[in-house]
C-alpha positions, 0 to 999 in steps of 0.5 A: 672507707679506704679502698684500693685498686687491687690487680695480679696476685693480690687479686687473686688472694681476694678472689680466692677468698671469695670462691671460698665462702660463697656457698651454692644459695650465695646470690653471686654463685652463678657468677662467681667463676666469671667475676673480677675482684678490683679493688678492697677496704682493708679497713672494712674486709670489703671488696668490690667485684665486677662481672665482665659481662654486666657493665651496669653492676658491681658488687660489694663482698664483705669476707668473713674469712672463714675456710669453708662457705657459710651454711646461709646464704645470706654470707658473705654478706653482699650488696649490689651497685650500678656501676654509676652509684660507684663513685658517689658511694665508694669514693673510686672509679672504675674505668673499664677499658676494653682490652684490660681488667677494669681500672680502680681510682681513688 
């Protein structure tokens, strides 16, 4: 996996693309207002996401980019990460700073 910090419109795209396949039995539905993309695989279509009100998880979305929720709540397919397990995992570190979105490093 390739990833890369993403910030600023790019972001958005991704998060975007996020909100619109994340159906209401989605487990990330009752954050996904609240949840920052930082950084993606374009190689995987993965993205991390972080929930700035849980330092302990992140969460990695593989889109499917389809142009309305899947009817399963299964997709997009989702798992979750301790916050520690990111490096050893992904290959990136995730700074948080606390006057700024969290930082990606390869």
């Amino acid at each position: 996996m390739s990833w890369e910090a993403v910030t600023g419109d790019r972001a958005a795209i991704f998060k975007t693309q996020l909100m619109r396949e994340v159906s209401s039995g989605h487990a990330l539905f009752p954050i996904l207002n609240r949840i920052d993309v930082v950084a993606i695989d374009d190689a995987s279509d993965d993205v991390l996401a972080i929930d700035p009100d849980n330092a302990d998880e992140a969460h990695v979305v593989h889109l499917t980019w389809q142009t309305a929720p899947d009817p399963t709540p299964e997709w997009p397919h989702t798992y979750v990460l301790r916050m520690s397990e990111i490096e050893k995992t992904l290959g990136v570190i995730v700074r948080r700073d606390p006057t700024s979105l969290p930082q990606v490093r390869n």
